[in-house]
BAMARZA-944919 format. One record per residue (C-alpha): z, y, x; residue in one letter. Coordinates in nm, 4 decimals, decimal comma. Example, Ala and Ser with C-alpha at 12.3 -4.5 7.8 and 13.67 -1.06 7.14 Angstrom:
BEGIN
+----------+----------+----------+------+
:       c3 :       c2 :       c1 : code :
+----------+----------+----------+------+
:   0,7800 :  -0,4500 :   1,2300 :    a :
:   0,7140 :  -0,1060 :   1,3670 :    s :
+----------+----------+----------+------+
//
This chain:
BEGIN
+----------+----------+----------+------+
:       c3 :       c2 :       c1 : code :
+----------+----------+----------+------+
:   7,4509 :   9,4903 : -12,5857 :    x :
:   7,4767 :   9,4296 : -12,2301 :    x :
:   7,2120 :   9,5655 : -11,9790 :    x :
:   6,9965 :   9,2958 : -11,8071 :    x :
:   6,9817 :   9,4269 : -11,4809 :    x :
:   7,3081 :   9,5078 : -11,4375 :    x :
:   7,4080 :   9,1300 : -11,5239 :    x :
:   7,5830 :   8,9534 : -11,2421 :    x :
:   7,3498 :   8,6606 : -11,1554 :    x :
:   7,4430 :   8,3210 : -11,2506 :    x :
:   7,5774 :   8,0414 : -11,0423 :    x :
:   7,1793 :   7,8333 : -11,0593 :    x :
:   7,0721 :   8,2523 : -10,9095 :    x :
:   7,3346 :   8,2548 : -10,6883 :    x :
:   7,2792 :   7,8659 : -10,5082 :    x :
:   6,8879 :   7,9611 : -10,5410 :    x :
:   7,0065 :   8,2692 : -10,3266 :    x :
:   7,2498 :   8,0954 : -10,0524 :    x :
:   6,9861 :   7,8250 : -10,0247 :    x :
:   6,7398 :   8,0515 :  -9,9536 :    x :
:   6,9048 :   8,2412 :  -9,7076 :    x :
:   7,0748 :   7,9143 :  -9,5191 :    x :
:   6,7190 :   7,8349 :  -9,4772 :    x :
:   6,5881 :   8,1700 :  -9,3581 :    x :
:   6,9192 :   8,1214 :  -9,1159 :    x :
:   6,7727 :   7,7593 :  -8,9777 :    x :
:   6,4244 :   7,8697 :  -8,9287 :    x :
:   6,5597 :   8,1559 :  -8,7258 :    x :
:   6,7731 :   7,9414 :  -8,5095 :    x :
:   6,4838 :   7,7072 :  -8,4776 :    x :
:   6,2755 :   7,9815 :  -8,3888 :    x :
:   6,5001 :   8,1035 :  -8,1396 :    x :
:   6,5705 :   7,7208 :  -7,9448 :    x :
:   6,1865 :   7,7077 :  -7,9444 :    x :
:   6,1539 :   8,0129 :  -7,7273 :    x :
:   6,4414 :   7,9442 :  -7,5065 :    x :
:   6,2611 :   7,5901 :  -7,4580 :    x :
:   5,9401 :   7,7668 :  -7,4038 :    x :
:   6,1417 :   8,0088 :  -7,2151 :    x :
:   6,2706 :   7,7726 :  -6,9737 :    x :
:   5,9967 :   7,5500 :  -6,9320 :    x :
:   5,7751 :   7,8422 :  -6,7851 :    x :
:   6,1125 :   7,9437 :  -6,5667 :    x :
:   6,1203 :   7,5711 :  -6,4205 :    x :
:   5,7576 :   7,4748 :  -6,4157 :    x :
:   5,7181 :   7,5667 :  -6,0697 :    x :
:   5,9963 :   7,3242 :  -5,9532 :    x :
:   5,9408 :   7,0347 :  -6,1627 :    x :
:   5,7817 :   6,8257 :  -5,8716 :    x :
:   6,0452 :   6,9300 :  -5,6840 :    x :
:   6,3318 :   6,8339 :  -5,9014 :    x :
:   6,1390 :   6,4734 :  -6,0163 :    x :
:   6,1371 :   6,3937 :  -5,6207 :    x :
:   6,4894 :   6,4992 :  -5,5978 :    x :
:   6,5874 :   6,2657 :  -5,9356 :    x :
:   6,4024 :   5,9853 :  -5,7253 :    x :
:   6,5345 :   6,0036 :  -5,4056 :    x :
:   6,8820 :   6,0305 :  -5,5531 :    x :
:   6,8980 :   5,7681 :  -5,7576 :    x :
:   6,7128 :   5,5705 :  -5,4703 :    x :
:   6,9497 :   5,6368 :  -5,2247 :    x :
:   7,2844 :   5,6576 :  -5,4369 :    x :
:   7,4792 :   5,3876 :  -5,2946 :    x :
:   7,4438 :   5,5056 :  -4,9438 :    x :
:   7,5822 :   5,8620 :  -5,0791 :    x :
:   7,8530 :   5,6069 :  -5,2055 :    x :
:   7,9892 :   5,4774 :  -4,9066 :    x :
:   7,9095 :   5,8186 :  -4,6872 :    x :
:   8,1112 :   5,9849 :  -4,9249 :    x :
:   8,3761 :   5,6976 :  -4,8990 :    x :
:   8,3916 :   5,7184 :  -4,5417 :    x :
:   8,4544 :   6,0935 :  -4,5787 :    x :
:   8,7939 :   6,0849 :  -4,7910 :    x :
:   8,5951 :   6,1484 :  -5,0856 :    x :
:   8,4762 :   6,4847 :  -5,0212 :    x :
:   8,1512 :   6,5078 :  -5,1967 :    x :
:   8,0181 :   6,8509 :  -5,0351 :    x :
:   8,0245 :   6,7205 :  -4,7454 :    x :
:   7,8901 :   6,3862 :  -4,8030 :    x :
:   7,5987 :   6,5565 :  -4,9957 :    x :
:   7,5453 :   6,7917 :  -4,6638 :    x :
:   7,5359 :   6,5449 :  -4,4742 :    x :
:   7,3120 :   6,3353 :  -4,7108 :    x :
:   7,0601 :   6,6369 :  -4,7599 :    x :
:   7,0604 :   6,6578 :  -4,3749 :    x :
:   6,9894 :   6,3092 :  -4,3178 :    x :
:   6,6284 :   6,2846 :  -4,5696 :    x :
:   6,5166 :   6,6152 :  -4,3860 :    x :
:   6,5491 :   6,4753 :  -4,0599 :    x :
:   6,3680 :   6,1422 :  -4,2254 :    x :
:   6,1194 :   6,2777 :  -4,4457 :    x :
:   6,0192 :   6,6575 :  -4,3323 :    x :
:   6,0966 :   6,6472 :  -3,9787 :    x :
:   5,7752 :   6,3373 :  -3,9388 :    x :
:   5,5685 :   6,5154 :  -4,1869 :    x :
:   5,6153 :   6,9007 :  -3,9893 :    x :
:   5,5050 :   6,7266 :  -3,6789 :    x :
:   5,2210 :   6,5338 :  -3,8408 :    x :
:   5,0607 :   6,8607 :  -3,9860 :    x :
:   5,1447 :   7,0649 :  -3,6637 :    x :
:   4,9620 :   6,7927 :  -3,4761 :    x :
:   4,6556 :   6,7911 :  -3,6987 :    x :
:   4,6714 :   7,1487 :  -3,7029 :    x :
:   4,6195 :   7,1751 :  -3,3207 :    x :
:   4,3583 :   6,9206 :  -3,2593 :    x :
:   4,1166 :   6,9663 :  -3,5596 :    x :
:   3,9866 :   7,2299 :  -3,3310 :    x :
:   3,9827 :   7,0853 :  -3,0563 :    x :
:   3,7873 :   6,7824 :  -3,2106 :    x :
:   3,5410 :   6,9856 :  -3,3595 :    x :
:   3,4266 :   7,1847 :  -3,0441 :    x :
:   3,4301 :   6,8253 :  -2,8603 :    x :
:   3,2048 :   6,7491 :  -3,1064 :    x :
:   2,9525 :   7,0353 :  -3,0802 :    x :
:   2,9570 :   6,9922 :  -2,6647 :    x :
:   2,8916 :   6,6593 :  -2,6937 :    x :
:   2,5883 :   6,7104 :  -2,9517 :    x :
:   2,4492 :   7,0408 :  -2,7296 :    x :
:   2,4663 :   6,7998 :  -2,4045 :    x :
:   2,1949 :   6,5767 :  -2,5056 :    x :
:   2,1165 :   6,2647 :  -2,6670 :    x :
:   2,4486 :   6,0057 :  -2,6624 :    x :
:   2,2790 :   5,7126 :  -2,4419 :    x :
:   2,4465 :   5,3578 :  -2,5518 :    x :
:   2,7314 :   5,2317 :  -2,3265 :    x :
:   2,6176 :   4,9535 :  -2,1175 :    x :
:   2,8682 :   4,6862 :  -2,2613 :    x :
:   2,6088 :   4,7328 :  -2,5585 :    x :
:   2,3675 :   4,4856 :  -2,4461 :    x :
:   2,5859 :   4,2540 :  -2,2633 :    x :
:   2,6938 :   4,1019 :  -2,6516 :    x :
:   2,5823 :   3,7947 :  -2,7174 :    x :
:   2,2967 :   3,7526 :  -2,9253 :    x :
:   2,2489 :   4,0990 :  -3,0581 :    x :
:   2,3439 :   4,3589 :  -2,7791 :    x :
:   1,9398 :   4,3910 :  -2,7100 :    x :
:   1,8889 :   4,4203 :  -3,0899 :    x :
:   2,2086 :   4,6888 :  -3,0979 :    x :
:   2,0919 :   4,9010 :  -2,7800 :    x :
:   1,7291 :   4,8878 :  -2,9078 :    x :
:   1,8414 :   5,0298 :  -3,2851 :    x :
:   2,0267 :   5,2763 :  -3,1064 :    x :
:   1,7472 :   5,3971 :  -2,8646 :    x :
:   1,5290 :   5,4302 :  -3,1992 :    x :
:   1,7787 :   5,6579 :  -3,3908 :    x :
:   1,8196 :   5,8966 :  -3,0687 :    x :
:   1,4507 :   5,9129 :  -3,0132 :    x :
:   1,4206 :   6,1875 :  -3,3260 :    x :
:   1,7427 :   6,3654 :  -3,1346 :    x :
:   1,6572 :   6,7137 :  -3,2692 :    x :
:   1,6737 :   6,5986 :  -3,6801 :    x :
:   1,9660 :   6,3893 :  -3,5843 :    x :
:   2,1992 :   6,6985 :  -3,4126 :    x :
:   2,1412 :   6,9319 :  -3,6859 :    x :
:   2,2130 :   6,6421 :  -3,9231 :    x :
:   2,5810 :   6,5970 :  -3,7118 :    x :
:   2,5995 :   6,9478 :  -3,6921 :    x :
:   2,5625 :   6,9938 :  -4,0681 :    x :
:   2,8437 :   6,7211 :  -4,1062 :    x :
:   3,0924 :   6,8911 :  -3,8295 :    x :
:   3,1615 :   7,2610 :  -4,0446 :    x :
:   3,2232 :   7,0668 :  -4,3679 :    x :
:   3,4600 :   6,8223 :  -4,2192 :    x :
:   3,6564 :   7,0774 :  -4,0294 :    x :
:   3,6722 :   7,2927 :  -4,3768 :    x :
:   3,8284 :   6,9784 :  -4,5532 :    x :
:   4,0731 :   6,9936 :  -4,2556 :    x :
:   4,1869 :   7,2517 :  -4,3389 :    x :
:   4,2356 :   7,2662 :  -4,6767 :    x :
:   4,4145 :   6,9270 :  -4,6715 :    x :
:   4,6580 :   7,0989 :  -4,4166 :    x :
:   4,7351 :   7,3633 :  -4,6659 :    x :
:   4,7997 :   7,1066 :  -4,9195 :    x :
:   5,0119 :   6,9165 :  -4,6954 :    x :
:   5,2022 :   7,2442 :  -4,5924 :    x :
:   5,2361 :   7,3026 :  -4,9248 :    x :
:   5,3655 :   6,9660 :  -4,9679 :    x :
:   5,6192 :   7,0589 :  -4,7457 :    x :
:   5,7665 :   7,3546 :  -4,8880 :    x :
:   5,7866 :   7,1298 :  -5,2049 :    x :
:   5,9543 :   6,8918 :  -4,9902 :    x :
:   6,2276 :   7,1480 :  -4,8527 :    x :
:   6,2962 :   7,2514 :  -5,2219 :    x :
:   6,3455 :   6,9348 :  -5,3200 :    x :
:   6,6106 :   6,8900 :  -5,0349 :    x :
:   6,7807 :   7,1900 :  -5,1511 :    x :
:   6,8170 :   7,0297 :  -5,5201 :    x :
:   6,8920 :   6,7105 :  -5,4058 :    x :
:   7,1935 :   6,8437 :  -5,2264 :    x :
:   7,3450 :   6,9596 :  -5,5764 :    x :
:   7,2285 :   6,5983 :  -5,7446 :    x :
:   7,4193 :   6,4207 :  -5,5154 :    x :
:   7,7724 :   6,6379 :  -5,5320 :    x :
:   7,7464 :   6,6566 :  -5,9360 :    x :
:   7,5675 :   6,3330 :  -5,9861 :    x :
:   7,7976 :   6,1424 :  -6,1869 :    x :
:   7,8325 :   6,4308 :  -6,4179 :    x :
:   7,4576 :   6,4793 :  -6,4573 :    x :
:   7,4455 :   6,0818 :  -6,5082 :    x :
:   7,6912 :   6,1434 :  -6,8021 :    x :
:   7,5586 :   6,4264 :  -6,9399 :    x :
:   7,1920 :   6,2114 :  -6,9233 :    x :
:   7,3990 :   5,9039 :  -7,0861 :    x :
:   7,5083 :   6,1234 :  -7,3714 :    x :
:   7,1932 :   6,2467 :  -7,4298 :    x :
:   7,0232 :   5,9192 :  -7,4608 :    x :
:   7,3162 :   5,7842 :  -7,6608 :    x :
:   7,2178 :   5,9907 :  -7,9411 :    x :
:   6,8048 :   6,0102 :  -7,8700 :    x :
:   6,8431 :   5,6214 :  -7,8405 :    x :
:   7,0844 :   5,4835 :  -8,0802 :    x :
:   7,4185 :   5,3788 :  -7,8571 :    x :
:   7,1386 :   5,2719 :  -7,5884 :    x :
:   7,1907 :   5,5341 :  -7,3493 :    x :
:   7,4229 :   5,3394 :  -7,0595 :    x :
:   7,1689 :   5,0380 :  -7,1004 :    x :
:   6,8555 :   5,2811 :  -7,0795 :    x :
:   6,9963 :   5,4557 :  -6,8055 :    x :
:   7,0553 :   5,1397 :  -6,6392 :    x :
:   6,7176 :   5,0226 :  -6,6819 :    x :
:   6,5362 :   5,3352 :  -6,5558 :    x :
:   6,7991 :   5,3286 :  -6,2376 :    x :
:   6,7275 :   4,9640 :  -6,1533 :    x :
:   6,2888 :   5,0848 :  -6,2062 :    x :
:   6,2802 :   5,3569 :  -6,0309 :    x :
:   6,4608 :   5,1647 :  -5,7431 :    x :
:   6,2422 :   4,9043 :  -5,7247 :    x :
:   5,9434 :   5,1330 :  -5,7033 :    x :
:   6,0703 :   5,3420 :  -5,4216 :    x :
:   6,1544 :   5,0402 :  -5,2088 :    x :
:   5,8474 :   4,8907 :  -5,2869 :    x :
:   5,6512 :   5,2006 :  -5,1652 :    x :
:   5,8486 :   5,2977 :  -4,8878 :    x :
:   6,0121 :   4,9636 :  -4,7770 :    x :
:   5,6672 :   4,8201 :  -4,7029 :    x :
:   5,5073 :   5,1819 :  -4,6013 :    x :
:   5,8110 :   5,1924 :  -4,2934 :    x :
:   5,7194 :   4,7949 :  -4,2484 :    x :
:   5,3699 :   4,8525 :  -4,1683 :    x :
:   5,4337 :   5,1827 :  -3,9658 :    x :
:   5,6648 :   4,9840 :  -3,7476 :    x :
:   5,4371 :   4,6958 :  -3,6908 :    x :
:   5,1584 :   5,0006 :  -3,6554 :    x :
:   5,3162 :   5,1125 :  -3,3829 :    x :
:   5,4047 :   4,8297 :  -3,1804 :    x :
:   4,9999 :   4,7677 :  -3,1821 :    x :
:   4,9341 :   5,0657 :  -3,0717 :    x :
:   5,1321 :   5,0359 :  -2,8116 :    x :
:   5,0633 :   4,7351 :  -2,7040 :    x :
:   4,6488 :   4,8127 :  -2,7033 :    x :
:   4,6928 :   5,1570 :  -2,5479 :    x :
:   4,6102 :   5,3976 :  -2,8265 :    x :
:   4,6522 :   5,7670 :  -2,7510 :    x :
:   4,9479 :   5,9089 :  -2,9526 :    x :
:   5,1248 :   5,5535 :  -3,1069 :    x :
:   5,3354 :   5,7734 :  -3,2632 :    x :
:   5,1583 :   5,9862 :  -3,4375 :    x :
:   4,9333 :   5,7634 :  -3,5707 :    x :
:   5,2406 :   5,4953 :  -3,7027 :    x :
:   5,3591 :   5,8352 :  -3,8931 :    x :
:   5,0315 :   5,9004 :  -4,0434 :    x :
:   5,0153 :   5,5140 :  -4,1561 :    x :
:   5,3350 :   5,5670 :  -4,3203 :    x :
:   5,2211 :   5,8487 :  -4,5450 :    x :
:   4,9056 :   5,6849 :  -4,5302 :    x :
:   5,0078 :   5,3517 :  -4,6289 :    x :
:   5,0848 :   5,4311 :  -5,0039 :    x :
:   4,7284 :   5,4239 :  -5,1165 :    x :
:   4,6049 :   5,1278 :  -5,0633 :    x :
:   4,2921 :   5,1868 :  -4,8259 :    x :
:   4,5270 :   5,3815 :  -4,6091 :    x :
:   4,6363 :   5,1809 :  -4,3463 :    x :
:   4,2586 :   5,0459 :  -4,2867 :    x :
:   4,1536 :   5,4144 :  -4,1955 :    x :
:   4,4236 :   5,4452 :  -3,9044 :    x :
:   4,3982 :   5,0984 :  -3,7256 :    x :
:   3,9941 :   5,0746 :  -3,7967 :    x :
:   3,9930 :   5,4590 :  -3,5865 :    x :
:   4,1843 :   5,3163 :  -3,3350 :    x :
:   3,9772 :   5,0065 :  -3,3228 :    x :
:   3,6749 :   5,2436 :  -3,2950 :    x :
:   3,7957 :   5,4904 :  -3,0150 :    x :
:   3,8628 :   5,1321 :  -2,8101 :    x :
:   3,5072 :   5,0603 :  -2,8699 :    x :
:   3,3756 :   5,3955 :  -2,7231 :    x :
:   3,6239 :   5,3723 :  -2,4176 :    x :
:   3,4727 :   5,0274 :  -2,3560 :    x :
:   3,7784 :   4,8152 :  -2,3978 :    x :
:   3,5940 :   4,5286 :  -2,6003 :    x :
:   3,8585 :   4,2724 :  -2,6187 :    x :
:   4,1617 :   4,5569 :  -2,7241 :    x :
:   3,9482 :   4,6472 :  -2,9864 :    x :
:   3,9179 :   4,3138 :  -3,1187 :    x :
:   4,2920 :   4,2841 :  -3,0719 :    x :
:   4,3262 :   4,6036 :  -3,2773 :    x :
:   4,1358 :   4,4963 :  -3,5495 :    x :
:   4,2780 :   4,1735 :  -3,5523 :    x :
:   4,6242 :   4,2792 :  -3,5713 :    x :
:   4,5155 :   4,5692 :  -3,8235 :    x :
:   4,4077 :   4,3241 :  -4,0508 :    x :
:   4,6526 :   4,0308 :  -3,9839 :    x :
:   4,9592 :   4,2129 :  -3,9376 :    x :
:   4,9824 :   4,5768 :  -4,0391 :    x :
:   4,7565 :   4,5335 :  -4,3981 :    x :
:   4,8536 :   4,2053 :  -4,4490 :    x :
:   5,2394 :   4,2923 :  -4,4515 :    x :
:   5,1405 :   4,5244 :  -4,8150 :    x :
:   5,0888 :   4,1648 :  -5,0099 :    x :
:   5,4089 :   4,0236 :  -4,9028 :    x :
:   5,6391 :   4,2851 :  -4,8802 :    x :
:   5,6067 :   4,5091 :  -5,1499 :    x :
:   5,5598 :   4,2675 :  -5,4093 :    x :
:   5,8923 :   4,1187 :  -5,3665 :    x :
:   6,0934 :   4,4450 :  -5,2777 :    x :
:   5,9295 :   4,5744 :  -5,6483 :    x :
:   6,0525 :   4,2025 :  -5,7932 :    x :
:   6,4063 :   4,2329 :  -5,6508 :    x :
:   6,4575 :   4,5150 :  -5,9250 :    x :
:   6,1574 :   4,5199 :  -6,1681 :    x :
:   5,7951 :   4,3391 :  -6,2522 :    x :
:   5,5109 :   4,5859 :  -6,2616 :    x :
:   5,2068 :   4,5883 :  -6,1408 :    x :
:   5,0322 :   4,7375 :  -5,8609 :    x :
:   4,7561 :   4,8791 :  -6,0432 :    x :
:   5,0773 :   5,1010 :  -6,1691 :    x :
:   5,1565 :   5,2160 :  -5,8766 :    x :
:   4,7864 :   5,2623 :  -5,7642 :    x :
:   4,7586 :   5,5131 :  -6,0748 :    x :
:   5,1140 :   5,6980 :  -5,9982 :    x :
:   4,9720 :   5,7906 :  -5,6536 :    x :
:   4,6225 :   5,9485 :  -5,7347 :    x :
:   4,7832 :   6,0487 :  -6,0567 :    x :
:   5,0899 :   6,2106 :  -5,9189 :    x :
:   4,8634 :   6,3637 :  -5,6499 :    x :
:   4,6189 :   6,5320 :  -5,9414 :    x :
:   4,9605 :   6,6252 :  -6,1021 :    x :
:   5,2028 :   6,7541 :  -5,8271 :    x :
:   5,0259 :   6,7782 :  -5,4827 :    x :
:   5,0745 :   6,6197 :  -5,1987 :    x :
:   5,4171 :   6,5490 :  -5,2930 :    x :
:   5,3374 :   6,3952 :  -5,5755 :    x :
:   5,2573 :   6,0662 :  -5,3705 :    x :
:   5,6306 :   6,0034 :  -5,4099 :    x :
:   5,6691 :   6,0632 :  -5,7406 :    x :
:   5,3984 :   5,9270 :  -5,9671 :    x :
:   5,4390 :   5,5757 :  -5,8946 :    x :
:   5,8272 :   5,6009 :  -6,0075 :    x :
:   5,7928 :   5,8241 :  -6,3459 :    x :
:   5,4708 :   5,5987 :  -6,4476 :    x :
:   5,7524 :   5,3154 :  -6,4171 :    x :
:   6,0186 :   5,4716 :  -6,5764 :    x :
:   5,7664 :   5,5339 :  -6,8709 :    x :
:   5,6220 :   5,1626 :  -6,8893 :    x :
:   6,0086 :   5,0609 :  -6,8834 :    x :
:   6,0589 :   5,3091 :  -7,2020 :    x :
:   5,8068 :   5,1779 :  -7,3780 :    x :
:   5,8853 :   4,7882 :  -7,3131 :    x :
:   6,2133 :   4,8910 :  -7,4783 :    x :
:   6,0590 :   5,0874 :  -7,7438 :    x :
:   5,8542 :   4,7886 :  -7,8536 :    x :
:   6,1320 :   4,5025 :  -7,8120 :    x :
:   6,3566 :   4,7336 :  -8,0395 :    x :
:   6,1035 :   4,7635 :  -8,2987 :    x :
:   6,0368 :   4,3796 :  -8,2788 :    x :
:   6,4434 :   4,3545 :  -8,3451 :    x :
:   6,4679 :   4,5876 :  -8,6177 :    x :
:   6,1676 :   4,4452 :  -8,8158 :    x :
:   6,3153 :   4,1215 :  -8,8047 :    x :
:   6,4808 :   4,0335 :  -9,1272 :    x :
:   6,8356 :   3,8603 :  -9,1062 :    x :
:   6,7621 :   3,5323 :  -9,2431 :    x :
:   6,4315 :   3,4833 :  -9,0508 :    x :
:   6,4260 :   3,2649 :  -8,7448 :    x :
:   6,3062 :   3,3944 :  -8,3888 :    x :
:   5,9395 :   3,3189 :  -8,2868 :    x :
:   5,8399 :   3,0520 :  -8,1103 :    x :
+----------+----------+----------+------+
//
């Protein structure tokens, strides 16, 4: 009589057993990807605005790497140097002497401020009531809201510590900004010198998340995210340029400075308006009536006028979306990412609404039986 324990277990026992244990091996594996993933994520979280603006910029400005590297017998080190060099000298070097300029005269602006309220009552200039039709009505309102000066200083007094605070803070978010930007150099340097390997490591990936669609996807998202950053920054450089040239040609203290700031400025749309209508304002105050209304003329003529025509076909030349896209990626990408995620929220929202336009016209094809006609 044989003993029951010591019987060798069956072959059903024995499958029950290596079945078990293969999936006791899986869930471990799984377990461990899922905290390497984890793992990483935390590691990289830090730089992923830094790494999606380096993605963008790449892929934006690929074919110039191209023919740089061309011209350079095909050494891509030095090509990406000299790439990397060339987008800090475009995009860090404007935005370090932006914030070093605010820095300095926030100040200054404030304490002009607070002499001008502790001098006395501001008295209207005298070109006031030499406008047609309602000068007296102007000078008179004015008179009226000076006459209760003492309620009206501590009012502007009130205003002037809170401004100067938000100053502040916005030039630590800019500087901030920066050192995102500087990172974002440094990875871009390694995009472009193993760029085509990344691309066909990316392909691969897509190839087998996608179906085969990976070149075709990657395509798509190349030819998006293009169109998006020319959009922006084609017509943001457009208006800066024109920005300039009016400031110039009305006098305006520091031309340059303020065509820089309508560059950064002129992403969201009520941007430019703040620049050339502050312009148009100091000309008022300095009594130069008719270059003020030559400012604000060619603010709204020329420099905001420029955003319906020029970004709207840059945008076309490689995708159609719409601007309300675009209006979301920037306060989005701000919320997200910082200040530096101005210049990436408008190109991932895109690359996203170009995923799921594919998504849906694959689902359309696959539903489609073979024998059924197309709509419409």
């Amino acid at each position: 009589m044989t003993d029951p324990i010591n019987e060798a277990p069956g072959p059903v026992e024995r499958r029950q057993r290596l079945s078990a244990e293969q999936r006791l091996h899986q869930n471990v594996q799984l377990a461990a990807v899922v905290v390497i993933l984890v793992g990483s994520y935390l590691v990289l979280n830090p730089f992923i605005p830094a790494i999606l603006f380096a993605a963008v910029v790449c892929s934006a400005t690929w074919p110039l790497y191209e023919r740089l590297r061309k011209a350079l017998w095909g050494r891509s080190g030095l090509a990406a140097l000299v790439m990397t060099l060339l987008l800090i000298a475009l995009l860090i070097g404007p935005s370090v002497w932006l914030t070093l300029s605010l820095a300095d005269n926030v100040t200054a602006i404030v304490e002009a401020g607070k002499a001008a309220l502790e001098s006395g009552p501001i008295q209207p200039p005298a070109w006031l009531r030499n406008i047609p039709a309602v000068g007296e009505m102007l000078a008179d309102y004015w008179q009226r809201l000076i006459a209760d000066s003492e309620s009206l200083t501590s009012q502007l007094r009130g205003v002037l510590e809170p401004a100067r605070d938000f100053l502040v803070d916005a030039g630590k978010t800019v500087g901030q900004g920066l050192l995102q930007l500087a990172l974002a150099m440094f990875i871009g340097f390694f995009f472009y010198r193993d760029g085509e390997a990344l691309a066909l490591a990316l392909r691969k990936g897509l190839d087998r998340l996608a179906g085969g669609l990976g070149h075709g996807l990657l395509r798509t998202i190349h030819d998006t995210m293009i169109g998006v950053v020319h959009g922006i920054f084609g017509t943001a450089l457009a208006q800066a340029v024109v920005a300039v040239v009016g400031f110039l040609i009305a006098g305006v203290p520091l031309p340059f400075l303020l065509a820089v700031a309508t560059f950064f400025l002129s992403i969201v749309p009520v941007g430019p308006p703040l620049v050339w209508g502050a312009a148009t304002l100091w000309l008022v105050f300095q009594g130069k009536i008719g270059w003020a209304v030559f400012m604000a003329l060619w603010g709204l003529l020329a420099i905001s006028s420029i955003d319906n025509f020029v970004k709207p076909y840059l945008i076309s030349r490689s995708s159609d979306l719409p601007i309300l896209l675009i209006v979301l990626g920037v306060f989005g990408g701000v919320v997200a990412f910082g200040f530096i995620g101005v210049f990436i929220g408008p190109p991932v929202l895109a690359v996203g609404l170009t995923l799921v336009r594919l998504w849906i016209a694959r689902s359309i094809e696959d539903t489609r039986t073979p024998g059924a006609s197309p709509p419409g």
